[in-house]
C-alpha positions as CSV (number, residue, x, y, z in Angstrom):
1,X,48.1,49.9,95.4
2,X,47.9,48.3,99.0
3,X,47.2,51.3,101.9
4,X,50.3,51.8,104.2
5,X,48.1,49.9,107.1
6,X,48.0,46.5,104.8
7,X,51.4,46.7,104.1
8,X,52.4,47.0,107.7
9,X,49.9,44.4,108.5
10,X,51.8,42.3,105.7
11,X,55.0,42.9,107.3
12,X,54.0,41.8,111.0
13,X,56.0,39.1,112.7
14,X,53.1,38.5,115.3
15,X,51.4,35.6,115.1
16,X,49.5,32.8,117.5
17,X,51.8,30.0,119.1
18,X,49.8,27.9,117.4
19,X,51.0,29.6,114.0
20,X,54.3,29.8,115.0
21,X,54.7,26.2,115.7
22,X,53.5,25.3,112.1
23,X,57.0,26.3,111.3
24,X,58.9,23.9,112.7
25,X,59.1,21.4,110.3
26,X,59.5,17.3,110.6
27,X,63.3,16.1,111.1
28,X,63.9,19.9,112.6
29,X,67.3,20.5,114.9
30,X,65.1,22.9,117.7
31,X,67.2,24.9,120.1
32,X,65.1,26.2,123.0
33,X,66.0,28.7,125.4
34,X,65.5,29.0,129.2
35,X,66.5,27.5,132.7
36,X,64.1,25.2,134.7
37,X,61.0,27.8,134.4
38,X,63.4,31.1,134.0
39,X,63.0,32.4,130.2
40,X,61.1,29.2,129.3
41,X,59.2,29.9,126.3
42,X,56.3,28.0,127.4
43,X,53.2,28.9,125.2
44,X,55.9,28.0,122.4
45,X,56.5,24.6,123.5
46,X,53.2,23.6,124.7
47,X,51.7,25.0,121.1
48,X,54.2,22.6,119.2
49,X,53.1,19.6,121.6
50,X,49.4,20.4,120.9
51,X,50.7,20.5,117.1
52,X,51.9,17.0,117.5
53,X,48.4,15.8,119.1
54,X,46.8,17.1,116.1
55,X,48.3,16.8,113.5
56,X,51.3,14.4,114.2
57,X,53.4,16.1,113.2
58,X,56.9,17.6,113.2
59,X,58.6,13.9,113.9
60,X,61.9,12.9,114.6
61,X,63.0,15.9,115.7
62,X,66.7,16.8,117.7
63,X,66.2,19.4,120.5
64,X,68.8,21.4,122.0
65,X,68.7,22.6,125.2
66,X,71.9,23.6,127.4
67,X,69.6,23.8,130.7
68,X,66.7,22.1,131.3
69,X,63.4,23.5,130.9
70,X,60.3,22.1,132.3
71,X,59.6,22.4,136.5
72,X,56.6,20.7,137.6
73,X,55.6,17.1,138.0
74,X,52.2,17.3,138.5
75,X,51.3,19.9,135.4
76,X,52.8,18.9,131.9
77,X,55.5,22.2,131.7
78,X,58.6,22.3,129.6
79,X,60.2,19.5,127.6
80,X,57.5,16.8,129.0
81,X,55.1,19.0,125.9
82,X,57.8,17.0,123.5
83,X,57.1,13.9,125.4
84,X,55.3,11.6,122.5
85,X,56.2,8.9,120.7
86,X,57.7,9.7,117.2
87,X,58.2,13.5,118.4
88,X,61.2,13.7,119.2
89,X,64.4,11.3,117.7
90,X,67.1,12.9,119.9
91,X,67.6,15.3,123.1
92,X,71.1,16.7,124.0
93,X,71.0,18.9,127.0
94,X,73.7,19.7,130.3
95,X,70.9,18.4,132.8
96,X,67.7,16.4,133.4
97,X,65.4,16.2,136.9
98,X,63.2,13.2,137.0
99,X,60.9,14.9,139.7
100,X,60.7,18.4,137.2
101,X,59.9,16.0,133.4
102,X,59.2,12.6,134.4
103,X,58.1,11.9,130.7
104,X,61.2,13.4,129.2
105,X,63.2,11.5,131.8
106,X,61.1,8.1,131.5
107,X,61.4,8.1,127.5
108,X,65.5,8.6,128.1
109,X,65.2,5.3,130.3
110,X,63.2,3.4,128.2
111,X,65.1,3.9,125.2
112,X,62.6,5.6,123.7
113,X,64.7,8.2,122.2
114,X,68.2,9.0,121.8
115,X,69.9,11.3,124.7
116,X,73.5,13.1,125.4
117,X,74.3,14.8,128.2
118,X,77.3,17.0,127.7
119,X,78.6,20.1,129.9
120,X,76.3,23.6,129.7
121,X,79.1,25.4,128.5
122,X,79.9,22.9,126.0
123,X,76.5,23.4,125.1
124,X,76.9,27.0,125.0
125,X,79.9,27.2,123.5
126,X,78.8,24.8,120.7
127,X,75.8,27.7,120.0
128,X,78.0,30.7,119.7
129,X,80.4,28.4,117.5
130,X,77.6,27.7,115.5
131,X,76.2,31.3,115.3
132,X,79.8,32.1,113.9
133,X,79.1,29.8,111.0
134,X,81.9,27.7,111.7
135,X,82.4,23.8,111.6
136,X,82.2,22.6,115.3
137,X,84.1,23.6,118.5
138,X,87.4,22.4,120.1
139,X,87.2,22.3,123.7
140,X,89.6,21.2,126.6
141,X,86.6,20.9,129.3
142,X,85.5,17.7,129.8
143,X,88.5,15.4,128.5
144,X,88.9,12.1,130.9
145,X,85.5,12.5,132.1
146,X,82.0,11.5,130.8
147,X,81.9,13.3,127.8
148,X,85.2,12.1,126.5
149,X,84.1,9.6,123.8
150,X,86.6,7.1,125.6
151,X,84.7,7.0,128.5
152,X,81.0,7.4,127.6
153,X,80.9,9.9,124.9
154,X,77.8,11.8,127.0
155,X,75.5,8.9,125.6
156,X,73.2,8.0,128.5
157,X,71.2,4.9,127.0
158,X,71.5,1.8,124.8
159,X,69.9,3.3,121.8
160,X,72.1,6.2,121.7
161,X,75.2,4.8,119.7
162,X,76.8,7.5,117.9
163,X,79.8,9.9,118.7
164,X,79.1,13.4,118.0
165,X,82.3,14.4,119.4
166,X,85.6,12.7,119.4
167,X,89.9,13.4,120.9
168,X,91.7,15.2,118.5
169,X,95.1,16.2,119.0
170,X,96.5,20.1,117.8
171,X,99.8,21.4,118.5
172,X,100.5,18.4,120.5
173,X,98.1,18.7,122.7
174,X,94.6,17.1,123.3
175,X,90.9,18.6,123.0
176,X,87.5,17.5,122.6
177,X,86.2,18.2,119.0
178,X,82.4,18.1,118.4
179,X,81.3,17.7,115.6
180,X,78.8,20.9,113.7
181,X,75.2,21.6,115.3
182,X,72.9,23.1,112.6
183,X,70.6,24.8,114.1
184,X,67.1,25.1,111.9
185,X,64.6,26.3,114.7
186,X,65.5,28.4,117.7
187,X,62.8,29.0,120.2
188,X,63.9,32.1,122.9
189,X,62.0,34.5,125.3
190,X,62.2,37.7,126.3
191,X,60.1,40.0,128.5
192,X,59.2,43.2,125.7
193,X,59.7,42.6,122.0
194,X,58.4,45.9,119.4
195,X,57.1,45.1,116.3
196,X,60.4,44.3,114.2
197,X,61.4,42.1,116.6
198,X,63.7,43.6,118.7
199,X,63.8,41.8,122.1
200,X,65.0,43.0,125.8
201,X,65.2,41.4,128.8
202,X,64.3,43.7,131.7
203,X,62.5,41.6,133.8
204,X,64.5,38.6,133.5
205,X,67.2,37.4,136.2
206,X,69.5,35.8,133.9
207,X,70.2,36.4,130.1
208,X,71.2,32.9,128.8
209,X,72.6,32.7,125.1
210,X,69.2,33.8,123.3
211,X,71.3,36.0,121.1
212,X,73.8,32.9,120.0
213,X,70.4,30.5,119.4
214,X,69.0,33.1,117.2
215,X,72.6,33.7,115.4
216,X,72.8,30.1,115.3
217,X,69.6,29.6,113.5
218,X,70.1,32.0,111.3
219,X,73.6,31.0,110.7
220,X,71.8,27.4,109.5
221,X,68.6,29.7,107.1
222,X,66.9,28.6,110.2
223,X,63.7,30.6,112.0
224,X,63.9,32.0,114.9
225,X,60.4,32.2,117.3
226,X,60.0,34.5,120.1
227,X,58.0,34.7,122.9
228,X,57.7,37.5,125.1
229,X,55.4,39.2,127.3
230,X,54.3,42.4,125.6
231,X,54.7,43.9,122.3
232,X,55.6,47.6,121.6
233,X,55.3,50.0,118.4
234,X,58.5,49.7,116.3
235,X,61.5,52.2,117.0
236,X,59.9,53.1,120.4
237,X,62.7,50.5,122.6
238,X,65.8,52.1,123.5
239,X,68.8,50.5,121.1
240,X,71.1,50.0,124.0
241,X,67.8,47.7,125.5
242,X,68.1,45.3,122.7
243,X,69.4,41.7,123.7
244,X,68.2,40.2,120.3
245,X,68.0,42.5,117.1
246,X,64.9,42.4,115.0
247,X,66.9,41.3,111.6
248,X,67.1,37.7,113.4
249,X,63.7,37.5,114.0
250,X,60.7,35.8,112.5
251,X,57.8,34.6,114.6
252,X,56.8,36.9,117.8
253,X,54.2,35.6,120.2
254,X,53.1,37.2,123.2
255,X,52.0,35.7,126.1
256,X,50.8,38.7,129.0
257,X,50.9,35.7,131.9
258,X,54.4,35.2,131.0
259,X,55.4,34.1,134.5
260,X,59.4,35.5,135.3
261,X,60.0,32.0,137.2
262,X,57.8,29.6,139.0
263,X,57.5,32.0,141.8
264,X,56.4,35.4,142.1
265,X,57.7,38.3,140.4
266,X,60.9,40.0,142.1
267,X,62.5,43.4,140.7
268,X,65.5,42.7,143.1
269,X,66.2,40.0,140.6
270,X,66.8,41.7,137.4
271,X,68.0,45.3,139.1
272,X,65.2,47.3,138.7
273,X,65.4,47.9,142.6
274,X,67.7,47.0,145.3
275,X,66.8,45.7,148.6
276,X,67.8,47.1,151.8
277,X,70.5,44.3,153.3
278,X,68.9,41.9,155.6
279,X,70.6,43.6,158.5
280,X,69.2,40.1,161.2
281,X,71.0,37.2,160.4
282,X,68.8,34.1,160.5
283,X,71.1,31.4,162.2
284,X,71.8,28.3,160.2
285,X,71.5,25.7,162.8
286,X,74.2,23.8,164.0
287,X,74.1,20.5,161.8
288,X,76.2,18.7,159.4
289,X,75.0,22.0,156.3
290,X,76.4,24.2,158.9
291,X,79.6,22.4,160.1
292,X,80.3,21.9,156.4
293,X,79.7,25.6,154.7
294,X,82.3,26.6,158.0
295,X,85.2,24.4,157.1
296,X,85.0,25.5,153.5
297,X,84.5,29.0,154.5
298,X,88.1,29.3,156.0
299,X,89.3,27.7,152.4
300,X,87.8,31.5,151.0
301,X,90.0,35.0,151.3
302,X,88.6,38.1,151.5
303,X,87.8,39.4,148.1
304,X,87.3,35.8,146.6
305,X,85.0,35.1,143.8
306,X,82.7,32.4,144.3
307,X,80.9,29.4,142.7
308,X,78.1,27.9,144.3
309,X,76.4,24.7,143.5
310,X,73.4,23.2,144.3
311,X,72.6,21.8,147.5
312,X,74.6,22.2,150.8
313,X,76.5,25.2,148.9
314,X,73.7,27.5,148.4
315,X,73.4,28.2,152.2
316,X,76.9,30.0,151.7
317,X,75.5,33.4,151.7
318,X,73.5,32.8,154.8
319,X,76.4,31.6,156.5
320,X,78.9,34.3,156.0
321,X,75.6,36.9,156.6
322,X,75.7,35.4,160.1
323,X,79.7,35.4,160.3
324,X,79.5,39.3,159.4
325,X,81.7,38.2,156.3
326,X,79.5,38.6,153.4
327,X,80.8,41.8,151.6
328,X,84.1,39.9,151.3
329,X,82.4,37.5,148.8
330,X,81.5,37.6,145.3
331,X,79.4,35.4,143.7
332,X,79.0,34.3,140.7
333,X,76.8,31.4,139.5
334,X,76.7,29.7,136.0
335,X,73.8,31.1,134.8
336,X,75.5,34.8,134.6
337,X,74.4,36.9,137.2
338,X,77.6,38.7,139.0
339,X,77.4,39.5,142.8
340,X,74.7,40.3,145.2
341,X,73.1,36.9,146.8
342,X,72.3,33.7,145.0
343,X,68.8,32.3,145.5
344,X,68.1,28.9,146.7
345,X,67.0,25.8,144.3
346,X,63.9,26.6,143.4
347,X,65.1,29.5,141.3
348,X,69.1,28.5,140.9
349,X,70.6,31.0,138.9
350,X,68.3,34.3,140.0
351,X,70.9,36.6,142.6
352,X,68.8,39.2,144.9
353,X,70.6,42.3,144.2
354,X,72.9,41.8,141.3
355,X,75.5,43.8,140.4
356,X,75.9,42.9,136.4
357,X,75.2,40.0,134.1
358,X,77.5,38.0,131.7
359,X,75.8,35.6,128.7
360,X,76.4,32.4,129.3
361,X,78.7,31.7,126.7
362,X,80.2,34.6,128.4
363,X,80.1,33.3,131.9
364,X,82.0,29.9,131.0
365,X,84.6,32.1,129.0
366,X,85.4,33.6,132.5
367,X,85.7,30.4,134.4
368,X,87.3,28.3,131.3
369,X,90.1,30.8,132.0
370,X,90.4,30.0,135.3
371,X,89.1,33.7,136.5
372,X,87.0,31.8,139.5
373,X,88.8,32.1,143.0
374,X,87.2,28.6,144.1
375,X,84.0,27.0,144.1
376,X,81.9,25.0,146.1
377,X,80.0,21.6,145.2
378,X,77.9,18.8,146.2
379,X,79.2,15.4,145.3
380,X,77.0,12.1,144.7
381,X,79.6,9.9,145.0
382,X,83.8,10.1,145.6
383,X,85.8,7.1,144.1
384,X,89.4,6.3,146.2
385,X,91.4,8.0,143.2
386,X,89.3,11.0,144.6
387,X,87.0,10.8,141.0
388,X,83.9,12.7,141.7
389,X,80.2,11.9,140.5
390,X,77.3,14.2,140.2
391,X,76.0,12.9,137.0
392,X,74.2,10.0,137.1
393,X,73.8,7.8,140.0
394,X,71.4,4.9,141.4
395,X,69.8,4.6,137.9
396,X,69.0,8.4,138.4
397,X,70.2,10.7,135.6
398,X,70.6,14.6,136.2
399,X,73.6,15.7,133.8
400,X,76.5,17.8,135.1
401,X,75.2,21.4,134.1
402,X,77.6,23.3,134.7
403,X,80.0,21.1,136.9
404,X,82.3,19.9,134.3
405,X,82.8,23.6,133.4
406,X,83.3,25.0,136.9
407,X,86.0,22.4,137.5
408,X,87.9,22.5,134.0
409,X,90.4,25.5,135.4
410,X,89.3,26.5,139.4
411,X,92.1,25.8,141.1
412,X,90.2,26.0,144.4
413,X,87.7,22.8,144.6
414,X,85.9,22.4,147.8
415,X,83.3,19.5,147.3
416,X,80.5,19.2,150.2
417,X,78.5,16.8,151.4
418,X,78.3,14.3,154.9
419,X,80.5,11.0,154.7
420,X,77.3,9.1,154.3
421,X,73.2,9.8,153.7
422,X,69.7,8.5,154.4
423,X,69.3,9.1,158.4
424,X,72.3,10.7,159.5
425,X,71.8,11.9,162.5
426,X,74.4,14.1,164.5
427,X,75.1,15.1,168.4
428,X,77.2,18.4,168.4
429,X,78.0,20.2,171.9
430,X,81.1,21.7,173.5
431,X,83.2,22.1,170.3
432,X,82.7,18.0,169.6
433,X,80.7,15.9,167.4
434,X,79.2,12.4,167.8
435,X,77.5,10.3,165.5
436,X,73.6,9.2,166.5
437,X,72.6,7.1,163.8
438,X,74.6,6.0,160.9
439,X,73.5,6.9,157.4
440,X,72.4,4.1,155.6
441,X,74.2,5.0,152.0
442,X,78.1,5.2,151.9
443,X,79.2,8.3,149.1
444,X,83.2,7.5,149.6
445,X,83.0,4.0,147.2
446,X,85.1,1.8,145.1
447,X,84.5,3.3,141.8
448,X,82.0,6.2,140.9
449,X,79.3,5.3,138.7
450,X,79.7,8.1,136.3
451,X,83.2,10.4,136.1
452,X,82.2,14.0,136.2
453,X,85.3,15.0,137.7
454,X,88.3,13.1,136.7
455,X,91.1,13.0,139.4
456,X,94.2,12.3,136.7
457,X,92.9,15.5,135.3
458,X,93.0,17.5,138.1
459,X,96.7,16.3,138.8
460,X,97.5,17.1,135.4
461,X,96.4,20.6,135.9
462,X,97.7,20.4,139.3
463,X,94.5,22.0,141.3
464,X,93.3,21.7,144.7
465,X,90.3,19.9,145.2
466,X,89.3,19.5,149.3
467,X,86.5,17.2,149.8
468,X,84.5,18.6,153.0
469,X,82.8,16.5,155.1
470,X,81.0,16.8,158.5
471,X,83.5,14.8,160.2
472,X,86.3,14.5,158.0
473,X,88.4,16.7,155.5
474,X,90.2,15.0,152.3
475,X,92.8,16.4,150.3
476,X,94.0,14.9,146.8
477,X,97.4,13.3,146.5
478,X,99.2,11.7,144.4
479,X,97.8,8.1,145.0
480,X,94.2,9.3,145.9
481,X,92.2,10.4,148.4
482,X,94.0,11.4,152.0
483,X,92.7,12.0,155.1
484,X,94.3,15.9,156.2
485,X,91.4,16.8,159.2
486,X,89.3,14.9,161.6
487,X,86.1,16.2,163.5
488,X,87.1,16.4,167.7
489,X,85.0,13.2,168.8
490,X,85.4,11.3,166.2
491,X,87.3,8.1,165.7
492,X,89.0,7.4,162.8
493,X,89.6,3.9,162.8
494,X,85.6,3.6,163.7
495,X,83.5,6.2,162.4
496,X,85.8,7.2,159.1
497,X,87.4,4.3,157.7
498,X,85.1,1.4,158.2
499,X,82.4,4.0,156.3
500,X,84.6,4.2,152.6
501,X,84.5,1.4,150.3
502,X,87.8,2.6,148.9
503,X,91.5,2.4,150.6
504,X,91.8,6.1,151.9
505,X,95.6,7.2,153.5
506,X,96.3,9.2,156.6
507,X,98.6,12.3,156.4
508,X,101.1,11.9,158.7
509,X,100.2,15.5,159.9
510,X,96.5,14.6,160.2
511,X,94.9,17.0,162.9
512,X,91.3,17.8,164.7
513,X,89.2,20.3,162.5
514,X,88.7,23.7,164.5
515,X,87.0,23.0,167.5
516,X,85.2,26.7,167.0
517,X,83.2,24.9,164.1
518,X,81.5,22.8,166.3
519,X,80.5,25.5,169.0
């Protein structure tokens, strides 16, 4: 009879990444968790790439991921492990960053493999339908813009030909039906995992869907691998701690230089301690970000809750710090993290001082329902109609994350961004504005390269997108894009117009912005 020690020994889930990886078999559907270099399971992913070098195999495998993982160009990180020929067959994810997996991204534009880009919360969604056992997902989010297979169908090359979703019509009305996602591998991270498997999350800024990817998996009589920093004796985590339950479980691998993001390790992040407020504003200084983030400030009520996106948006919190108005805000990003104060770029998603945490699938539930009090969002490129692109531009591909999601049922849309790019340079004094040098790429155009945010739609819906500018505020009407406000110095007929390929009208009631945003 075996000893109680060999029997345990017999029952352990821990193994090398190396081992684990041997379990992912060729022609595998492989969901992997994380966002940019938050909950990445990285010794995971690299293992299975170091697999492939070896071995050669798995091949022709589909991964899943909702957000992109992978964050540094000049160390292989991430999905760029994947990058080999006869690796991978297929990649659907909600975004992409050519700077963060060049090899990922160059296969895409080579045709090397086959690639979708569909929303995050699709993506999400899709995952917690799956974990349910049931036969695909009906969705309203997304129809008349890329996704919709009568546009694009999310395919973003030549060698990707199929539909894996399609327009179905129930009760008379019109959703987006995609097609089952068997899930045979799920790859997930958490910070302590015990012995059975139980996982928890305490030093992690967001919590993702790792729960629906194991489901899902399991759902399939898949395998589920996690990775996690340190292991503990069996019974000894709190139940109320668990994110993931052992029972889903297979494969544990622990990796004690789990980093919690590309940057150093912040408590503030994942509540463990709260910082004192910043009680000294730092300024913004008075450019186009500034003038921007201003206007679409007066668009926000006290007790409002808030979207940000990337780019000119993240300064937000900074902004109403300064204007003494940041307790009136709260904000809430798409990763899941409620209140407190959203981080900048290099860690999206992380808030300093959060107040609670959905799930993703969670997180889109609340804005799907049109919970959100507005958001605010870059733009690429506006169309005449008022269509909006953030999705794929200048032979550059990044997905729409969360966009499509954000937008589906916000009534409040305030896009921001400067009238043009590449050299703008500005002259503001005495409440006034004056262009120095002209930027050399126009963003109002005839027709936006890829539709990530469908105009007719919006109509439809009837919701009340504002399209922010540093000298000039849009509104949408009926016929397109209409010029409401105007920055004090500027000409219309010379610094506005002549700088939008597309007809644009004039309210008849078109007025100066605030002159206080240009003090």
């Amino acid at each position: 009879m075996p000893s109680p020690h060999t029997e345990a020994a017999q029952r352990s889930k821990v193994m090398s990444a190396q081992e684990a990886a041997e379990h992912i078999p060729d022609g595998a559907t492989v969901a992997i968790g994380g966002l940019i270099s938050i909950l990445c399971p990285e010794k995971v992913i690299a293992a299975l790439g170091s697999r492939y070098d070896r071995s050669g195999s798995p091949t022709n495998l589909t991964v899943v991921t909702p957000v992109r993982v992978g964050w540094d160009k000049e160390t292989i990180t991430g999905l760029d492990h994947l990058a080999k020929p006869g690796m991978m067959k297929r990649l659907i994810s909600g975004s992409f960053n050519v700077k963060e997996s060049p090899k990922i991204t160059d296969m895409i534009r080579t045709n090397a493999i086959e690639a979708y880009s569909f929303s995050m919360g699709t993506l999400f969604h899709l995952m917690r339908n799956m974990a349910g056992g049931n036969t695909g997902m009906f969705t309203k989010a997304g129809l008349h813009t890329y996704v919709d297979p009568r546009v694009e169908g999310g395919r973003l090359n030549e060698r990707t030909t199929a539909n894996i979703n399609e327009v179905v019509t129930v009760a008379g009305q019109e959703y987006l039906y995609y097609h089952p996602l068997p899930v045979d591998v799920a790859v997930i991270r958490g910070t302590t995992v015990d012995e059975d498997g139980n996982v928890s999350l305490e030093h992690e800024p967001v919590t993702l869907a790792g729960l629906e990817m194991a489901m899902a998996a399991k759902a399939n009589g898949g395998f589920v691998i996690v990775q996690a920093k340190r292991l503990t004796a069996r019974g000894s985590m709190h139940p109320r701690a668990v994110t993931v339950p052992g029972i889903l479980v297979d494969a544990i691998v622990i990796d004690p230089e789990q980093r919690q993001s590309l940057i150093d390790y912040n408590p503030s992040w994942t509540g463990e301690v709260r910082e004192p407020a910043d009680e000294t504003p730092h300024p913004i200084p008075l450019d186009a970000r500034k003038i921007i983030l201003r206007r679409a400030a007066e668009e926000l009520p006290p007790g409002s809750v808030v979207n940000l996106g990337v780019g000119i948006p993240v300064s937000l919190p900074q902004l109403l710090l300064e204007q003494n108005r940041l307790e009136e805000v709260t904000f809430s990003l798409e990763h899941g993290a409620i209140g407190g104060i959203p981080m900048g770029e290099e860690v999206f998603g992380a808030h300093r001082n959060p107040t609670a945490f959905f799930t993703s699938p969670q997180v889109f539930d609340y804005y799907h329902s049109g919970c959100l009090s507005a958001t605010l969002l870059g733009f690429a490129q506006i169309d005449g109609d008022g269509n909006v692109n953030v999705s794929k531009f200048n032979g550059i591909f990044r997905g729409s994350g969360g966009f499509i999601d954000i937008t589906h049922s916000t009534k409040k849309i305030l896009f921001c961004g400067t009238l043009t790019s590449g050299g703008l340079a500005l002259d503001i004094r005495d409440g006034r504005l004056s262009i120095i040098r002209e930027g050399r790429h126009k963003k109002l155009i005839r027709r936006v390269e890829h539709l990530t945010f469908s105009a007719h739609a919006a109509r439809e819906k009837q919701q009340e997108p504002l399209y922010i500018t540093e000298r000039a505020v849009f509104r949408l009407g009926a016929g397109g894009l209409v010029l409401t406000e105007y920055a004090p110095g500027i000409d219309i007929e010379r610094e506005i117009l002549p700088l939008a390929d597309c007809a644009i009208q004039i309210a008849p009631d078109v007025k100066p912005m605030s002159s206080h945003i240009f003090q």
